[in-house]
C-alpha positions as CSV (number, residue, x, y, z in Angstrom):
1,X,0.0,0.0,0.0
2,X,2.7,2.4,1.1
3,X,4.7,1.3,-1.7
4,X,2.2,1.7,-4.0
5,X,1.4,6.0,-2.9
6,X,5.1,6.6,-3.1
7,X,5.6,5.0,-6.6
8,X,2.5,7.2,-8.0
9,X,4.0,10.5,-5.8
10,X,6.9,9.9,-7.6
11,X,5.3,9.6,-11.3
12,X,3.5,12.7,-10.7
13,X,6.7,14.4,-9.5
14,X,8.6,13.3,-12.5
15,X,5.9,15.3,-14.5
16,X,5.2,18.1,-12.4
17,X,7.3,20.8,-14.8
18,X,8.6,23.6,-13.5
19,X,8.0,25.3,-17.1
20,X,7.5,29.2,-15.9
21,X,11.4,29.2,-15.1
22,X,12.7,26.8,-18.4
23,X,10.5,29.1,-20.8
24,X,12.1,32.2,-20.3
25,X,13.6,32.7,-24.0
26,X,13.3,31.2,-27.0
27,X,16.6,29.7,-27.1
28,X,15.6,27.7,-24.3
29,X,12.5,26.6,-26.1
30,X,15.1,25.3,-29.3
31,X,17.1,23.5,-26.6
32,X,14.4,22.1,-25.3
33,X,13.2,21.0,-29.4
34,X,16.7,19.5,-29.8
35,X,16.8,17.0,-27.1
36,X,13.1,16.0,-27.5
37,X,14.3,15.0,-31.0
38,X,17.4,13.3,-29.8
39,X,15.2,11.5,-27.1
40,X,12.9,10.2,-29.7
41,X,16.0,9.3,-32.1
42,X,16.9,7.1,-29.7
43,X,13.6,5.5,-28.7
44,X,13.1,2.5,-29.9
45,X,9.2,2.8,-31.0
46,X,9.2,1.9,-34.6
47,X,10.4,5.1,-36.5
48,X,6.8,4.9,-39.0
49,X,5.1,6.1,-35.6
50,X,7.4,8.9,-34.2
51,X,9.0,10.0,-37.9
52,X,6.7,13.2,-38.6
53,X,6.2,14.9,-34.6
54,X,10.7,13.9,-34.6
55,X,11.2,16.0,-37.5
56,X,8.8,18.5,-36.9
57,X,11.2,19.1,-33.9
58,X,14.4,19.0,-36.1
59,X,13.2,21.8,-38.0
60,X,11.4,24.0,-35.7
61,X,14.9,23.5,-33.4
62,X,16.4,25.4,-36.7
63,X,13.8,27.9,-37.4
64,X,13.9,29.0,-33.9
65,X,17.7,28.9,-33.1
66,X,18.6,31.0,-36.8
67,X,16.1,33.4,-35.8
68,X,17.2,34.3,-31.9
69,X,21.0,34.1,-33.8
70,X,20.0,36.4,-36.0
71,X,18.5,38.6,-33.7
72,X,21.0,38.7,-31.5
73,X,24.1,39.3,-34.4
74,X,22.3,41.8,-35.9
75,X,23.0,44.0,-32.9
76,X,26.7,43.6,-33.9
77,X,26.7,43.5,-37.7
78,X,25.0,46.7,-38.7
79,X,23.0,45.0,-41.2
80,X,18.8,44.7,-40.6
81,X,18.9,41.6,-43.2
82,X,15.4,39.4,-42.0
83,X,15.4,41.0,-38.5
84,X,11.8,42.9,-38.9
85,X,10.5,39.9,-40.9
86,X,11.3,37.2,-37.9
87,X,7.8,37.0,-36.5
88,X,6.1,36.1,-39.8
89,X,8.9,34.3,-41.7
90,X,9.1,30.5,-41.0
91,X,10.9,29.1,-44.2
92,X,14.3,27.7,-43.4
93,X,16.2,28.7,-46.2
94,X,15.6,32.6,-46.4
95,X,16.7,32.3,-42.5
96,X,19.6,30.6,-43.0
97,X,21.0,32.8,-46.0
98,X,20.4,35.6,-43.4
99,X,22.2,34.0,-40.2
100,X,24.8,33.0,-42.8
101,X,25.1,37.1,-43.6
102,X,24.8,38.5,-40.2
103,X,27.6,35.8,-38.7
104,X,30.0,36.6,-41.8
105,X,29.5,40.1,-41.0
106,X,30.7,39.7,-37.8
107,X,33.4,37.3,-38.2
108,X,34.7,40.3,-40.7
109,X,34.3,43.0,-38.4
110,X,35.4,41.4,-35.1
111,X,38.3,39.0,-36.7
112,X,37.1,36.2,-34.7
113,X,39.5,33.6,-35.0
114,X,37.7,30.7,-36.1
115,X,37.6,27.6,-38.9
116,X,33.7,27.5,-39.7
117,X,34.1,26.5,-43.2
118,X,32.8,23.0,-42.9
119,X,30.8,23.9,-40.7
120,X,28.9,26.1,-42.7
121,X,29.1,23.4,-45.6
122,X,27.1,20.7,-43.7
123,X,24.8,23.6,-42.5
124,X,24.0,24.5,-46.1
125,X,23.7,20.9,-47.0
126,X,21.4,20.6,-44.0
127,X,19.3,24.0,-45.0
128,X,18.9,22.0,-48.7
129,X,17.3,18.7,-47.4
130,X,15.3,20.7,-45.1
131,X,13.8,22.9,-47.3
132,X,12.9,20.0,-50.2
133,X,11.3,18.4,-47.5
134,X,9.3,20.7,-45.5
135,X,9.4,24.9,-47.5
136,X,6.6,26.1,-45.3
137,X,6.7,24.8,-42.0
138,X,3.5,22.8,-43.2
139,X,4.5,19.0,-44.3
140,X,5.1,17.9,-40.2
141,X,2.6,19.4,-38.8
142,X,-0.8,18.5,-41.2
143,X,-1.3,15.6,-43.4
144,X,-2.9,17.9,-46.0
145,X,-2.1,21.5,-47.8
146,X,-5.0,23.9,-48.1
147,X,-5.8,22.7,-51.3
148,X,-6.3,19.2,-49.7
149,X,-3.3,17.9,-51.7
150,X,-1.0,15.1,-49.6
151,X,2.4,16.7,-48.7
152,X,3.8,12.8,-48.6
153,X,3.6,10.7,-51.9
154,X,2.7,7.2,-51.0
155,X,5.6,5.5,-51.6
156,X,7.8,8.2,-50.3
157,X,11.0,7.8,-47.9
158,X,12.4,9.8,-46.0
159,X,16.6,8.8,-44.5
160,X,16.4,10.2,-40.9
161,X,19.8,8.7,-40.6
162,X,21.8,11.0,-42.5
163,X,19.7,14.2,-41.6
164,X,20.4,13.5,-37.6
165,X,24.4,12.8,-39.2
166,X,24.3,15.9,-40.4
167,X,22.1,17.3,-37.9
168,X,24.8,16.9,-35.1
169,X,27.5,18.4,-37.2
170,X,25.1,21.6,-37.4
171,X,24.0,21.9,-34.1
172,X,27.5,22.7,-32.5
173,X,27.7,25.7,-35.4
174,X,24.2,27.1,-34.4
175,X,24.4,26.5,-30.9
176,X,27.9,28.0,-29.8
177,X,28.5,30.7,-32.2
178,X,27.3,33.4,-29.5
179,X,29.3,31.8,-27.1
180,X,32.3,31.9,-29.5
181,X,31.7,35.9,-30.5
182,X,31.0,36.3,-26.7
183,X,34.2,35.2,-25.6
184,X,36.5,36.3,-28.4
185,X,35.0,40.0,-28.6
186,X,35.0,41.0,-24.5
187,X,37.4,43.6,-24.8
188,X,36.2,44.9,-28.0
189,X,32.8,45.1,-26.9
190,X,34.0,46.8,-23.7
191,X,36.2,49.3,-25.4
192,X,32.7,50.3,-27.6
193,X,31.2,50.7,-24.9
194,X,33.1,53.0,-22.9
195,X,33.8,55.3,-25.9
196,X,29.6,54.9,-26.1
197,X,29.3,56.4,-22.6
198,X,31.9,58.8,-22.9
199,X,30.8,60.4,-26.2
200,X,26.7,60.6,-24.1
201,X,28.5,62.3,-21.2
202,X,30.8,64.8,-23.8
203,X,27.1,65.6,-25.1
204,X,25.6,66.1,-22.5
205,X,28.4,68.5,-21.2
206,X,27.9,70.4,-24.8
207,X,24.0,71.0,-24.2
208,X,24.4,72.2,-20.4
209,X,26.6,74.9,-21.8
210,X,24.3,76.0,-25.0
């Protein structure tokens, strides 16, 4: 009897989510995509009846995670590329050519020491498969366009192997490239914005005095 009360306390503790404090930006929301996909990777249902809710997380991990990079480079590459059409943009690729512009940018401006070559290269090749498989944000998430037409032929496949291959070469990119610029730009950042505060307080001297 005992047994039994503690072994349900403990299910319903295992699900009692805290969610108020692990939703607090979207970042934490693509994080949170990313390992439900890897979790269901893993599983060992039969892929036929996990496949389409498994990659709808793949890609909405990407949508979300280009658009709170871009976002947050855009603040450092003077370039507005895609940052007022966030909210109401949801193809991959138009994203990704965007985070790919911001980043460079950037990695121009700052002279951030870093080999992202190949990882750009699987990220494009990523971006590709995506975006034949799913343009609108649409094919995961209904069975049906609005013109009623399938977005799966019958007899189509569809080799989760290789995207989660290239998935994981990807996610390091997408996932640590503010961390990298973080790290590699302190002083920088700190010098800009010290001659910031000093160039407010030389103007504000000039109007007391007009």
């Amino acid at each position: 009897m005992g047994y039994g009360m503690n072994y349900e306390k403990l299910k319903k503790t295992k699900r009692y989510s805290h969610i108020g404090m692990h939703s607090k930006s979207n970042i934490t929301y693509a994080m949170q995509y990313k390992t439900a996909f890897n979790i269901l990777y893993e599983s060992d249902a039969p892929v036929d009846t996990i496949a389409l809710p498994m990659m709808f997380l793949m890609r909405h991990y990407l949508e979300v995670t280009l658009k709170y990079n871009i976002k947050y480079f855009s603040n450092f590459s003077y370039s507005d590329s895609m940052v007022s059409r966030l909210p109401n943009e949801h193809k991959l690729e138009p994203l990704a050519n965007a985070f790919r512009e911001h980043w460079g940018l950037v990695v121009k401006k700052y002279k951030l020491k870093i080999d992202d070559k190949e990882y750009i290269s699987h990220f494009q090749d990523l971006i590709k498969l995506m975006n034949e498989i799913d343009k609108y944000s649409m094919s995961f998430r209904y069975s049906h366009d609005k013109d009623n037409t399938k977005h799966f032929k019958w007899d189509e496949v569809l080799d989760i192997y290789t995207l989660k291959k290239l998935f994981d070469k990807v996610t390091p990119f997408l996932d640590y490239s503010m961390e990298v610029f973080y790290e590699q730009t302190a002083h920088i950042r700190y010098e800009e914005e010290m001659m910031a505060e000093i160039e407010k307080e030389w103007e504000s001297e000039m109007m007391s005095h007009i």
